[in-house]
N, CA, C and O atoms as a Tripos MOL2 file, in Angstrom:
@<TRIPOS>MOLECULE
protein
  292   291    73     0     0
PROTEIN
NO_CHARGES

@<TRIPOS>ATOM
      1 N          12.6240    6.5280    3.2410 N.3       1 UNK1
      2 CA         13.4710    6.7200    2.0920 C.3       1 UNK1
      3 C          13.9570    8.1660    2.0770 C.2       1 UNK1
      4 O          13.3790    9.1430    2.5540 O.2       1 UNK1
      5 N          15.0340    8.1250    1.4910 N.am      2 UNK2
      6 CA         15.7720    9.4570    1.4520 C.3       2 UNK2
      7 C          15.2590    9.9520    0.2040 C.2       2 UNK2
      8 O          14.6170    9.2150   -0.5450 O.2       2 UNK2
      9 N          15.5120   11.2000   -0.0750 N.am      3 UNK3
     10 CA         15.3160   12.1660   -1.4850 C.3       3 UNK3
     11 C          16.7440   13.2840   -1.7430 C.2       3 UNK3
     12 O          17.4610   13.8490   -0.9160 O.2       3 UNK3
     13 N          16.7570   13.2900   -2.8670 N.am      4 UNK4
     14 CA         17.7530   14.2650   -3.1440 C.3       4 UNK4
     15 C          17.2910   15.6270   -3.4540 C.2       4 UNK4
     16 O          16.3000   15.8980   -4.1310 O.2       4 UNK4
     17 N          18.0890   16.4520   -2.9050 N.am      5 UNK5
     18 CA         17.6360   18.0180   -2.8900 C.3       5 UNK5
     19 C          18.4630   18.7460   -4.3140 C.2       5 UNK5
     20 O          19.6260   18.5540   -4.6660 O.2       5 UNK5
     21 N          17.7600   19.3390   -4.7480 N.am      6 UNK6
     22 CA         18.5480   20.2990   -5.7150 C.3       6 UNK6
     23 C          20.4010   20.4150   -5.3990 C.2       6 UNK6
     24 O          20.8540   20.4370   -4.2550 O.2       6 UNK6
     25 N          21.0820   20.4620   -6.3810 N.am      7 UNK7
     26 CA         22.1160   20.2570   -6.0410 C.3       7 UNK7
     27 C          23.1940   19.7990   -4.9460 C.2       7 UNK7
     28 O          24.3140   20.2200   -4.6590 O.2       7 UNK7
     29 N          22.4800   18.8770   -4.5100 N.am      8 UNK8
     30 CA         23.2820   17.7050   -3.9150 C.3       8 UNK8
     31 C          22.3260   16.2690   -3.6540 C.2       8 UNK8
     32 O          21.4210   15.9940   -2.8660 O.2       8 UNK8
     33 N          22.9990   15.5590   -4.6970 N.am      9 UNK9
     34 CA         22.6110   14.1160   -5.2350 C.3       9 UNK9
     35 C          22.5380   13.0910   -4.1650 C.2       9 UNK9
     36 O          22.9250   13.5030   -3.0720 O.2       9 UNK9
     37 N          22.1730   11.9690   -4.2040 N.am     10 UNK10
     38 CA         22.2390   11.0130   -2.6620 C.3      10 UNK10
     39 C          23.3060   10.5100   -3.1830 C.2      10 UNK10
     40 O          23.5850   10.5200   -4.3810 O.2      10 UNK10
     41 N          24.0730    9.9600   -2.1280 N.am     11 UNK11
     42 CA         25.5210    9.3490   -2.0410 C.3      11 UNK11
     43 C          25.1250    8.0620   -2.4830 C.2      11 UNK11
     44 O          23.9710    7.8460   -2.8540 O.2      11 UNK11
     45 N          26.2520    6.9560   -2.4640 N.am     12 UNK12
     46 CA         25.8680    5.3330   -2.6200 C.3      12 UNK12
     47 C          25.1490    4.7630   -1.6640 C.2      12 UNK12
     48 O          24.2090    4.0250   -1.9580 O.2      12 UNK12
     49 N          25.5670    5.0830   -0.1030 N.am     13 UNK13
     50 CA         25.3720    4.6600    0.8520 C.3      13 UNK13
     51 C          23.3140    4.8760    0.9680 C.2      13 UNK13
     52 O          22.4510    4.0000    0.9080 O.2      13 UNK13
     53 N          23.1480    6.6270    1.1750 N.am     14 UNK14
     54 CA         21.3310    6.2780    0.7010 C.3      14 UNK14
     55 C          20.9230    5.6960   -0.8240 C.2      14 UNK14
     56 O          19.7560    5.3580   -1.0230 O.2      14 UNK14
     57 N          21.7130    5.6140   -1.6620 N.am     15 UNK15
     58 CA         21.0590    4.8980   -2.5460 C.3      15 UNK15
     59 C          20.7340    3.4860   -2.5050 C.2      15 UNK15
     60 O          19.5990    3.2340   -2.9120 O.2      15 UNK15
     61 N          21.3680    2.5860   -2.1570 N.am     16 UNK16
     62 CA         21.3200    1.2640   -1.5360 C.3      16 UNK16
     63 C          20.1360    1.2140   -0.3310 C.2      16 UNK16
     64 O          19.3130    0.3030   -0.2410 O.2      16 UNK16
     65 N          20.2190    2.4340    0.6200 N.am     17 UNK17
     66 CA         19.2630    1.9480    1.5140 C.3      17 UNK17
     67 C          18.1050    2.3640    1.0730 C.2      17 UNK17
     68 O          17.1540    1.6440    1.3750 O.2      17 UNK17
     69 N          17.8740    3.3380    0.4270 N.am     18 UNK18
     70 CA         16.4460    3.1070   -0.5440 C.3      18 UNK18
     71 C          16.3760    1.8810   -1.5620 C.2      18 UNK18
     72 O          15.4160    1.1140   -1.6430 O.2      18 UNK18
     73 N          17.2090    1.8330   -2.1080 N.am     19 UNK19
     74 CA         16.4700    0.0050   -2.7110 C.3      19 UNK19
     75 C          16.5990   -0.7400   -2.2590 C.2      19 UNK19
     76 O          16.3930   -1.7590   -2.9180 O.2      19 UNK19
     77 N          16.9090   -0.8810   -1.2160 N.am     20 UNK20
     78 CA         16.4130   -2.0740    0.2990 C.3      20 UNK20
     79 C          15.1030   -1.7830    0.4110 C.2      20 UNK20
     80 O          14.2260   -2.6420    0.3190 O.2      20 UNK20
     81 N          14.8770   -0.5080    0.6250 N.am     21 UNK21
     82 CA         13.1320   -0.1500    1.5330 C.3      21 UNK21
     83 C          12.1540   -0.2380    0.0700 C.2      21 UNK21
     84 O          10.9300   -0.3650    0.0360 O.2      21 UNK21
     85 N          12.9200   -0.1490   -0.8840 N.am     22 UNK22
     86 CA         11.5620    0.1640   -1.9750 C.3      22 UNK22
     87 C          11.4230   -1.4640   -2.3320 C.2      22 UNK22
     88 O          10.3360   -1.8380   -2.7730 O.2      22 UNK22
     89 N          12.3150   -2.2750   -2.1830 N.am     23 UNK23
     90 CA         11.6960   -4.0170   -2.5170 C.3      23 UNK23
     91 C          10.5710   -4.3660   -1.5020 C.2      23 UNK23
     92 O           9.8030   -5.2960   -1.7480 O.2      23 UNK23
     93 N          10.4250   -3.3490    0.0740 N.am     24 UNK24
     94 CA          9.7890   -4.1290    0.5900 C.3      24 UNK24
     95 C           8.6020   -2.8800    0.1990 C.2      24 UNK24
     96 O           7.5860   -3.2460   -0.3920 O.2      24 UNK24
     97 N           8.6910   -2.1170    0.3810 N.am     25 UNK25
     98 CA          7.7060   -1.2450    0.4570 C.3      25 UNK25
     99 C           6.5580   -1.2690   -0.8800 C.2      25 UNK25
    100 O           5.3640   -1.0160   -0.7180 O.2      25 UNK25
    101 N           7.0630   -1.5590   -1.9680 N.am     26 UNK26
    102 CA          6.1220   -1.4580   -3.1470 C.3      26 UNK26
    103 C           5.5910   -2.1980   -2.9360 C.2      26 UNK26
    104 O           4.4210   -1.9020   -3.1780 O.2      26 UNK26
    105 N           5.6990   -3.4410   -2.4660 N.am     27 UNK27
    106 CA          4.5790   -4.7780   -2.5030 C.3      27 UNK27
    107 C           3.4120   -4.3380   -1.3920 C.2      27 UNK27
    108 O           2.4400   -5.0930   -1.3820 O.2      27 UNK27
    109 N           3.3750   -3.2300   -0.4630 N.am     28 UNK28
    110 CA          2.8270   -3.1940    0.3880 C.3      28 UNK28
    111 C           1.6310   -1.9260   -0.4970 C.2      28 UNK28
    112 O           0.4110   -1.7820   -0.5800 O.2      28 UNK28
    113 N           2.8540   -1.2270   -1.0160 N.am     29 UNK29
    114 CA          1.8000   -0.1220   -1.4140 C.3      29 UNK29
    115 C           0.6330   -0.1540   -2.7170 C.2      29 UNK29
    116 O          -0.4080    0.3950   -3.0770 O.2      29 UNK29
    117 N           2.1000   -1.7420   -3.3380 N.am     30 UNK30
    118 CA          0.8110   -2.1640   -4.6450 C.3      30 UNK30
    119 C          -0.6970   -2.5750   -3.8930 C.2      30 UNK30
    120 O          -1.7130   -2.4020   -4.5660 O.2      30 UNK30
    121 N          -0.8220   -3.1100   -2.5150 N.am     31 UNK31
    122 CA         -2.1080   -3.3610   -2.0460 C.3      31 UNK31
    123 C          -3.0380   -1.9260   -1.9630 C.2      31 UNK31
    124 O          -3.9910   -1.6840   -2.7040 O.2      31 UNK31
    125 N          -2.5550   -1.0920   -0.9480 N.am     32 UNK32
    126 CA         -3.0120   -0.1050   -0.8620 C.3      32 UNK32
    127 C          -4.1120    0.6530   -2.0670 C.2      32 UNK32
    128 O          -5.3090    0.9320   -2.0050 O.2      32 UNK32
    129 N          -3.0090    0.8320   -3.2250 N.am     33 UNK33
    130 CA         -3.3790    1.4550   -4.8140 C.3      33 UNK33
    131 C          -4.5400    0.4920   -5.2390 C.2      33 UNK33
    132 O          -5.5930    0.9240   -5.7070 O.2      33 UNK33
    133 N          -4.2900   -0.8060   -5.0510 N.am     34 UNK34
    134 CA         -5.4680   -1.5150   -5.5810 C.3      34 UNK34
    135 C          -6.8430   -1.2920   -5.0190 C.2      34 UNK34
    136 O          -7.9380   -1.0140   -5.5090 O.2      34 UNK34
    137 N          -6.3550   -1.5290   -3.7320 N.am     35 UNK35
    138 CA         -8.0850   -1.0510   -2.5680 C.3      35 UNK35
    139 C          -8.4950    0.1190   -2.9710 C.2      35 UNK35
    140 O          -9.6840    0.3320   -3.2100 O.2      35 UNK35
    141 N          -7.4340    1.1440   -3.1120 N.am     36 UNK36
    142 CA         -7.8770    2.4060   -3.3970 C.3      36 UNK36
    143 C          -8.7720    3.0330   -5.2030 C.2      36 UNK36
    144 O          -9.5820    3.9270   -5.4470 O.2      36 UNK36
    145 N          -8.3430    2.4050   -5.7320 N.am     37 UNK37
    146 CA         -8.4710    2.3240   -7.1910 C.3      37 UNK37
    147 C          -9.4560    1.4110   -7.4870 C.2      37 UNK37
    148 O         -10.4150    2.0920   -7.8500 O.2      37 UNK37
    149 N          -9.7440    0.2720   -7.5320 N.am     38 UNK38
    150 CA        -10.5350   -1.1290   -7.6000 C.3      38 UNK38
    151 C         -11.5800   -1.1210   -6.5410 C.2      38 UNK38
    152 O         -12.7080   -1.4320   -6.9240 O.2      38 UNK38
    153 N         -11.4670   -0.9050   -5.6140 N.am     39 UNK39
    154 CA        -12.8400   -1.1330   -4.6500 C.3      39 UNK39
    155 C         -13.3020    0.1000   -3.9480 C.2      39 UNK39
    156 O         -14.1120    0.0020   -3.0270 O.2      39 UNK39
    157 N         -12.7230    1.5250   -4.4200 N.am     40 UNK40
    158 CA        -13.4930    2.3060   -3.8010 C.3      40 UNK40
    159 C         -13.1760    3.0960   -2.2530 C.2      40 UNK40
    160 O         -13.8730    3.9610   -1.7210 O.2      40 UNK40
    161 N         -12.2340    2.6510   -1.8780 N.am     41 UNK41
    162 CA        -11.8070    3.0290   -0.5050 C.3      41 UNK41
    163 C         -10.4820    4.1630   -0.7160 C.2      41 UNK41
    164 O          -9.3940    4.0010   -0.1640 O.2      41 UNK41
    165 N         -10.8190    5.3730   -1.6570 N.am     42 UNK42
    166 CA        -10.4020    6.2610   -1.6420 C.3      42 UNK42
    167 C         -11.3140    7.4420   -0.5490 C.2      42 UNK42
    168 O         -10.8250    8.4250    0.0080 O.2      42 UNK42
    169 N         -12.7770    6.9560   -0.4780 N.am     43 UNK43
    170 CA        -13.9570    8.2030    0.0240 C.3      43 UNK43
    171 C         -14.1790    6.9560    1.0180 C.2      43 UNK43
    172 O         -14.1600    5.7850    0.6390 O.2      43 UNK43
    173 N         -14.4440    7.4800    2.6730 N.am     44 UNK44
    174 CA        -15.4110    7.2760    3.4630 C.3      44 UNK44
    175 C         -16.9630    7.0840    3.1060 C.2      44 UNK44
    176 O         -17.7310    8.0330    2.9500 O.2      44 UNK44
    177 N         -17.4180    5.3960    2.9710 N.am     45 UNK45
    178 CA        -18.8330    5.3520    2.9520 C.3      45 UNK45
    179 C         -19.2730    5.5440    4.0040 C.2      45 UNK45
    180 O         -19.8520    6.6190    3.8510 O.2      45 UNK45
    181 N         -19.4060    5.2610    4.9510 N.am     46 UNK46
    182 CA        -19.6340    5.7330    6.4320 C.3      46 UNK46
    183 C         -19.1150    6.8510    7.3900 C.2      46 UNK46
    184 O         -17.9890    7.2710    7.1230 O.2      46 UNK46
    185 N         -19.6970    7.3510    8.3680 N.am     47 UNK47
    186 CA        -19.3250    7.9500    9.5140 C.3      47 UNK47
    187 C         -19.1060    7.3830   10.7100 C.2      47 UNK47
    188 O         -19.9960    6.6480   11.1380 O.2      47 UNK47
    189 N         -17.9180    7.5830   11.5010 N.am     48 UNK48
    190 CA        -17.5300    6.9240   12.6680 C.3      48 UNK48
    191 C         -16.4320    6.0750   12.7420 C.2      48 UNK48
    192 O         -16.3650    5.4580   11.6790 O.2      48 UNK48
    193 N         -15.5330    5.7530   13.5090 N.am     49 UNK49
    194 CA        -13.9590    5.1950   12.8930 C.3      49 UNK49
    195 C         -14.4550    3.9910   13.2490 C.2      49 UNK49
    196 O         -13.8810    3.0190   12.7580 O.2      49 UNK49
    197 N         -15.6100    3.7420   14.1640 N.am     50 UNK50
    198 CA        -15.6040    2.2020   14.6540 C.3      50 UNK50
    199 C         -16.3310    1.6060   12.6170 C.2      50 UNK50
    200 O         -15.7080    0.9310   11.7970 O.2      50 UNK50
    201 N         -17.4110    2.0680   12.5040 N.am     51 UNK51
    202 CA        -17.7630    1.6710   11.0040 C.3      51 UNK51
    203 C         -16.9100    1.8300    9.6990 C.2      51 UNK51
    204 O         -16.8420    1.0960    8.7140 O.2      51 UNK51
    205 N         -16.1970    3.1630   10.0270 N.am     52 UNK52
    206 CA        -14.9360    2.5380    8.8840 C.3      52 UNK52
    207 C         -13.6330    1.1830    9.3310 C.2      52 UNK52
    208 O         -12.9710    0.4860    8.5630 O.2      52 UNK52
    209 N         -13.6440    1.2080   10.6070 N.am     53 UNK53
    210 CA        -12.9480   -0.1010   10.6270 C.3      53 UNK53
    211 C         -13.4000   -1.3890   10.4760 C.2      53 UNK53
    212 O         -12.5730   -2.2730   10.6980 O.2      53 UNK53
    213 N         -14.7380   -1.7760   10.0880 N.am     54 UNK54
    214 CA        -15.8150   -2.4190   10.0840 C.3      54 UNK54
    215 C         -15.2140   -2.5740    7.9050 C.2      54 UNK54
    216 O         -14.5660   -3.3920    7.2510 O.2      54 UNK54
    217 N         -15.9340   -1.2710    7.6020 N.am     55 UNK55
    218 CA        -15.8820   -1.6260    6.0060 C.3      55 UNK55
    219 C         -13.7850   -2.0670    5.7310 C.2      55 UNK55
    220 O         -13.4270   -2.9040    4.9020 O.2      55 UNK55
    221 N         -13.0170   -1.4660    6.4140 N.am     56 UNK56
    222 CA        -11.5020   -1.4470    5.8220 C.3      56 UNK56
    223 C         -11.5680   -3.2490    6.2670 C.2      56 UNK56
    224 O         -11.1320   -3.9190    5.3300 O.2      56 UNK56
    225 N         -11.9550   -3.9930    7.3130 N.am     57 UNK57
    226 CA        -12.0310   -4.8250    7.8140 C.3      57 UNK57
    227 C         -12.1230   -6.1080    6.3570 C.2      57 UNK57
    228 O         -11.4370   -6.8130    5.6170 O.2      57 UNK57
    229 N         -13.5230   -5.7040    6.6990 N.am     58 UNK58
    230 CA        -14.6090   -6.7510    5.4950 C.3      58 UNK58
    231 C         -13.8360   -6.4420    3.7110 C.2      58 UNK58
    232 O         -13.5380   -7.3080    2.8890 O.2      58 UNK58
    233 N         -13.7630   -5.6740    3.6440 N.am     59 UNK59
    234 CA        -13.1660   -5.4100    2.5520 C.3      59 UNK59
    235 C         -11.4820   -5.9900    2.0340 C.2      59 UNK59
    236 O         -11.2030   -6.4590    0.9310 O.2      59 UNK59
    237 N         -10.5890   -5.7900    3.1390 N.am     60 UNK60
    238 CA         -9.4170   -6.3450    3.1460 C.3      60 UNK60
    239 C          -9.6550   -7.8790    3.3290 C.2      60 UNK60
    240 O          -8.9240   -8.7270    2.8160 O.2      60 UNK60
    241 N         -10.5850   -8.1190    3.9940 N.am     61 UNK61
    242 CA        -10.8800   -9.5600    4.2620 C.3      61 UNK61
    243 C         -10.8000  -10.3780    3.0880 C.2      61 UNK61
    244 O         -10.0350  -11.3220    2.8880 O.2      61 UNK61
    245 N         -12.2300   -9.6050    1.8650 N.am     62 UNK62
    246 CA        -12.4560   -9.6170    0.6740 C.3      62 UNK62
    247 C         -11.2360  -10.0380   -0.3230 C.2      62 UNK62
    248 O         -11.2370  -11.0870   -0.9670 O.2      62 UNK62
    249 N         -10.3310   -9.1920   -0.3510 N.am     63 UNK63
    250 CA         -9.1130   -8.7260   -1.2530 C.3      63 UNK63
    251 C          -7.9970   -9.8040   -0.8430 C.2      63 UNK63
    252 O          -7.0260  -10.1840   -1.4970 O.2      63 UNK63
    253 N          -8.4480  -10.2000    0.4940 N.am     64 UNK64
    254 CA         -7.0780  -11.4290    0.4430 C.3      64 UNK64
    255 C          -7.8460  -12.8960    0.2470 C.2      64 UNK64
    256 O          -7.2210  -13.8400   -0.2360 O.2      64 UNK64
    257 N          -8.8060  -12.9890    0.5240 N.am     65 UNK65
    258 CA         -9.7260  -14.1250   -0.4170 C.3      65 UNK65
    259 C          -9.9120  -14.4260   -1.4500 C.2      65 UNK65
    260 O         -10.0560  -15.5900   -1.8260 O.2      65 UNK65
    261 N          -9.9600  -13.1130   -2.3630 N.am     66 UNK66
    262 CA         -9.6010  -13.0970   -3.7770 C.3      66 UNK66
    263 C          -8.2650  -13.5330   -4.3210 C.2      66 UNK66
    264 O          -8.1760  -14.1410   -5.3880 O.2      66 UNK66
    265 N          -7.0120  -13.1500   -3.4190 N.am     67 UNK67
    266 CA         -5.9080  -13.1670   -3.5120 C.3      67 UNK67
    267 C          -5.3280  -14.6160   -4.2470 C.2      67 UNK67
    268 O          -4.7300  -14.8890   -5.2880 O.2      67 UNK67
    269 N          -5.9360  -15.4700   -2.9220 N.am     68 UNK68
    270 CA         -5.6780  -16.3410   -2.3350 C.3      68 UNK68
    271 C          -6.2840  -17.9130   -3.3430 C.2      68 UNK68
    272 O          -6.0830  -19.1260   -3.4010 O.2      68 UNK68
    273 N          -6.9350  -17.0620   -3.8500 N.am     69 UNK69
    274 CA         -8.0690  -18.4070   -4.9720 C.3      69 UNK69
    275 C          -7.1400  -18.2480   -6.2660 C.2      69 UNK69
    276 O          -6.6090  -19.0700   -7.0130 O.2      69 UNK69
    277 N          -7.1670  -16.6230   -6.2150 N.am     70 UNK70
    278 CA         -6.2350  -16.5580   -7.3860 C.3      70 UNK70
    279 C          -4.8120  -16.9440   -7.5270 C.2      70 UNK70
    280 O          -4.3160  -17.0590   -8.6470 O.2      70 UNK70
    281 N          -4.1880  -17.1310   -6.5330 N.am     71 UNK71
    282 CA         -2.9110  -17.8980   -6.0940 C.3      71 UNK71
    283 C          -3.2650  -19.7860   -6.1630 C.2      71 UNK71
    284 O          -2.2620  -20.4920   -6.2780 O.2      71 UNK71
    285 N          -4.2120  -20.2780   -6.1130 N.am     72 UNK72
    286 CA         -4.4300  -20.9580   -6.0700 C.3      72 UNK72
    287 C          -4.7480  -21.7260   -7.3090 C.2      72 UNK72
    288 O          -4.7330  -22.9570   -7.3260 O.2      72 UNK72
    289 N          -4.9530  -21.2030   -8.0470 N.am     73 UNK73
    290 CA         -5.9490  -21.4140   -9.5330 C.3      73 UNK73
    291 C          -4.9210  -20.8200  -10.9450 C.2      73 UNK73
    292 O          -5.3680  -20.8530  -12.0910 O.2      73 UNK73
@<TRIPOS>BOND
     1     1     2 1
     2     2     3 1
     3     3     4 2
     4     3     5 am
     5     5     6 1
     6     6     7 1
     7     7     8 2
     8     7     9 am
     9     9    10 1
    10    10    11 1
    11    11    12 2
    12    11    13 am
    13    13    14 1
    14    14    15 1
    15    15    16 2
    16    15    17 am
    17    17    18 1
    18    18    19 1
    19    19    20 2
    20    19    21 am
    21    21    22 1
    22    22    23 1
    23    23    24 2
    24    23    25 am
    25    25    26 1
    26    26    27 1
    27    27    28 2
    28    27    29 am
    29    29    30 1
    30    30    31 1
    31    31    32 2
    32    31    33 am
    33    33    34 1
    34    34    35 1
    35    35    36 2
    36    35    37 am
    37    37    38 1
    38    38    39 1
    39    39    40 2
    40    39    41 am
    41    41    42 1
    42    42    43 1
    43    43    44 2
    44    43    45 am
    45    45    46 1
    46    46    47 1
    47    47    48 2
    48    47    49 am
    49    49    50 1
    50    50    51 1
    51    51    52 2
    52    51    53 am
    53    53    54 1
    54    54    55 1
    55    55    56 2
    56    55    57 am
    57    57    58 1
    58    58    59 1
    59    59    60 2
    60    59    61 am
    61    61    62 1
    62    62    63 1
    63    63    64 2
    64    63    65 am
    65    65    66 1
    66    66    67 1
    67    67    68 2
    68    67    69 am
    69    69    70 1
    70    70    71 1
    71    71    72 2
    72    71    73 am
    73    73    74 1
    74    74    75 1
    75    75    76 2
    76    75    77 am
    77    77    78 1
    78    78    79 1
    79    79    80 2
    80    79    81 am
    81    81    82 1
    82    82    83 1
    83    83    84 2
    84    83    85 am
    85    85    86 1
    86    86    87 1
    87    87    88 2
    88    87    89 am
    89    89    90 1
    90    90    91 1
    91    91    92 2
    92    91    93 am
    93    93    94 1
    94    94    95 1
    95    95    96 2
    96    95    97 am
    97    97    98 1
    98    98    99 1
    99    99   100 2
   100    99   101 am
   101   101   102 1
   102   102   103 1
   103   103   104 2
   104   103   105 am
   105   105   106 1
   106   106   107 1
   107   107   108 2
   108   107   109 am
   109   109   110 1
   110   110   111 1
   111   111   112 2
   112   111   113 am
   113   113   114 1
   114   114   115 1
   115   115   116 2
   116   115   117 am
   117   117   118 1
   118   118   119 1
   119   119   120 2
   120   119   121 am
   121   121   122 1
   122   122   123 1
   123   123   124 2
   124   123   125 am
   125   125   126 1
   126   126   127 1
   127   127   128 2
   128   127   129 am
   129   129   130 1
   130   130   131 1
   131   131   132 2
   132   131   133 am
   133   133   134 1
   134   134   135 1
   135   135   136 2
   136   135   137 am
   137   137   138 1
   138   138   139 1
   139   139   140 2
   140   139   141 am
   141   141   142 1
   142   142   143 1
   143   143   144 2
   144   143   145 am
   145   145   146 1
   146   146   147 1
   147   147   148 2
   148   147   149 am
   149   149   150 1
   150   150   151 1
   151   151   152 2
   152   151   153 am
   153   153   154 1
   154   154   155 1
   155   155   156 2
   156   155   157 am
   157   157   158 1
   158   158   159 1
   159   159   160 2
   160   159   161 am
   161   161   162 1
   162   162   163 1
   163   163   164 2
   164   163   165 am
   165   165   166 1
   166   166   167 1
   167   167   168 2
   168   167   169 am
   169   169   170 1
   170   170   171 1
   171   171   172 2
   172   171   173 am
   173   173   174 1
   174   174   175 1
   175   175   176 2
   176   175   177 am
   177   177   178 1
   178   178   179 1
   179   179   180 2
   180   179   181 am
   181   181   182 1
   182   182   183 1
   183   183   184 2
   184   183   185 am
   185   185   186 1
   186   186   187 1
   187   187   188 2
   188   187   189 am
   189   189   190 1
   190   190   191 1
   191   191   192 2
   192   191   193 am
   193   193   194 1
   194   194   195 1
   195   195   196 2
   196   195   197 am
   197   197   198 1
   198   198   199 1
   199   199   200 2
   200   199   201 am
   201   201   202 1
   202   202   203 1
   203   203   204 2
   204   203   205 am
   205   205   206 1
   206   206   207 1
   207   207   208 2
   208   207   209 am
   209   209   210 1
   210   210   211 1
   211   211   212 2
   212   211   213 am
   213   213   214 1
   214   214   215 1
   215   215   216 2
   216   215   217 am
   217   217   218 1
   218   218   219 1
   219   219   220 2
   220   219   221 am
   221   221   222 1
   222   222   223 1
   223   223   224 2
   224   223   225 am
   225   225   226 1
   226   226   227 1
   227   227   228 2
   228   227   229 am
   229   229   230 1
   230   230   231 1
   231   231   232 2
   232   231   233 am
   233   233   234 1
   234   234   235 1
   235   235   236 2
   236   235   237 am
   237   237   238 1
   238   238   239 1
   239   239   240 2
   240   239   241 am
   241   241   242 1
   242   242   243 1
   243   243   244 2
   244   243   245 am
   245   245   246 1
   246   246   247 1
   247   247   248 2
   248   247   249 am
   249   249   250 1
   250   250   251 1
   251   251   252 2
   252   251   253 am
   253   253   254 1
   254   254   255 1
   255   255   256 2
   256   255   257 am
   257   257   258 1
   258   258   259 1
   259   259   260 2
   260   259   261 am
   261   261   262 1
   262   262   263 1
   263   263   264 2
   264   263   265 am
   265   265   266 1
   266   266   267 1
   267   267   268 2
   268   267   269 am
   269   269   270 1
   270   270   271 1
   271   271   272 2
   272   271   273 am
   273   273   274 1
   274   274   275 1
   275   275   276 2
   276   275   277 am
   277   277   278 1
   278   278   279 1
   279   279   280 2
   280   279   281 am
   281   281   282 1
   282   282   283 1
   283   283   284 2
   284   283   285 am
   285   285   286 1
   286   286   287 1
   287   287   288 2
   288   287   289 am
   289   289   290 1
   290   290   291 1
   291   291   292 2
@<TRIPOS>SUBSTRUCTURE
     1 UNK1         2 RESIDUE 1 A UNK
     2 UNK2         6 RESIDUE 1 A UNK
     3 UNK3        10 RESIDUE 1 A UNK
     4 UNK4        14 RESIDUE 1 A UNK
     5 UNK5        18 RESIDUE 1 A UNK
     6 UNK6        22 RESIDUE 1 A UNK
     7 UNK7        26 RESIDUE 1 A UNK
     8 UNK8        30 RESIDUE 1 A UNK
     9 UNK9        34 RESIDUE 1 A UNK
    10 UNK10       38 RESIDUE 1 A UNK
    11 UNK11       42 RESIDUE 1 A UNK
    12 UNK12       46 RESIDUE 1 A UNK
    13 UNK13       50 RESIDUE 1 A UNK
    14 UNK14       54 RESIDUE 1 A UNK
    15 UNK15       58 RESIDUE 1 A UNK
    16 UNK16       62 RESIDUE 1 A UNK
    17 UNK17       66 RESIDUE 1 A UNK
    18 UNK18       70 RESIDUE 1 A UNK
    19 UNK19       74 RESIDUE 1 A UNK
    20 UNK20       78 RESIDUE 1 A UNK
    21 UNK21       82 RESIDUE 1 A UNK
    22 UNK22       86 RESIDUE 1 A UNK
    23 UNK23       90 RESIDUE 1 A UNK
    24 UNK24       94 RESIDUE 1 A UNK
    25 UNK25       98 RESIDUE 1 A UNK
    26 UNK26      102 RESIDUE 1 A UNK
    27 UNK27      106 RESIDUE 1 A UNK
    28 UNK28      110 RESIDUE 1 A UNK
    29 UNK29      114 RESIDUE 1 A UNK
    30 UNK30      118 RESIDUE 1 A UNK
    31 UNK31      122 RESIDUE 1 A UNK
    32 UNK32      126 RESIDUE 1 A UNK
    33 UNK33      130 RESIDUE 1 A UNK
    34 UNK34      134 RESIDUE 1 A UNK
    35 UNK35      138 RESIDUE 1 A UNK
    36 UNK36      142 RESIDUE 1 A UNK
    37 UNK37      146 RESIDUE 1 A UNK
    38 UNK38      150 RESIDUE 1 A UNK
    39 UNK39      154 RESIDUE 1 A UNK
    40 UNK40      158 RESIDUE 1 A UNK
    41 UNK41      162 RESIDUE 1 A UNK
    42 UNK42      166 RESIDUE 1 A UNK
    43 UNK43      170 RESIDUE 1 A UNK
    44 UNK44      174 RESIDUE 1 A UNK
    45 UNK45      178 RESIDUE 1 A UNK
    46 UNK46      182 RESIDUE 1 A UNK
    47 UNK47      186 RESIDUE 1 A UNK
    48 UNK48      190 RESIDUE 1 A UNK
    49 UNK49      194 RESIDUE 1 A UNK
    50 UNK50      198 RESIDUE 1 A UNK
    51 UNK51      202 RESIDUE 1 A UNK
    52 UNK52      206 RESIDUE 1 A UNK
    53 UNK53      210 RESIDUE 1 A UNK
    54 UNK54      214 RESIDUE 1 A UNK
    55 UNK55      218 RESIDUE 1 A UNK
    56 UNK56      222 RESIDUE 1 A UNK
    57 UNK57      226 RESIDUE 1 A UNK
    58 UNK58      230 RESIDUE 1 A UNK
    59 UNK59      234 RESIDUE 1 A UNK
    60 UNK60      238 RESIDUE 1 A UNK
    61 UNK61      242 RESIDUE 1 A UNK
    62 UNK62      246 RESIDUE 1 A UNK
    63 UNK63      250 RESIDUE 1 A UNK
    64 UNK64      254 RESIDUE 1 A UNK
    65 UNK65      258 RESIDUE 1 A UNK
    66 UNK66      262 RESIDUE 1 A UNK
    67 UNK67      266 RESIDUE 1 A UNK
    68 UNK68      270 RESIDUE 1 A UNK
    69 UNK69      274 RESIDUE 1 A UNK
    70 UNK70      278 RESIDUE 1 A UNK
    71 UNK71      282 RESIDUE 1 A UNK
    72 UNK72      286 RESIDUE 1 A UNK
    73 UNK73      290 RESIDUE 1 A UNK
């Protein structure tokens, strides 16, 4: 996404292509904020990237299981 700088505004042309990218992008980042906020995966519980890919793993696993019942129900 583009940004506008102090005196000079975005044209039509980046304004449109930022609200193209922000329809797709918020739905992605509303996940993110939730994991981050709701379950804790702002701080490293572990050491080692293989065990944090282990908890981001199990955890996302978690969050779309939940998702998914709740889509359901």
């Amino acid at each position: 996404m583009k940004r506008a700088v102090r005196g000079k505004p975005l044209d039509g042309v980046d304004q449109a292509r930022n609200r193209l990218i922000s329809s797709f992008r918020y739905k992605t980042e509303r996940g993110f904020g939730t994991l981050k906020q709701n379950y804790g995966l702002s701080w490293a519980r572990y050491l080692g990237a293989r065990k944090l890919n282990y908890e981001w793993a199990f955890i996302g696993f978690g969050f779309n299981v939940k998702k998914a019942v709740n889509l359901c129900f």
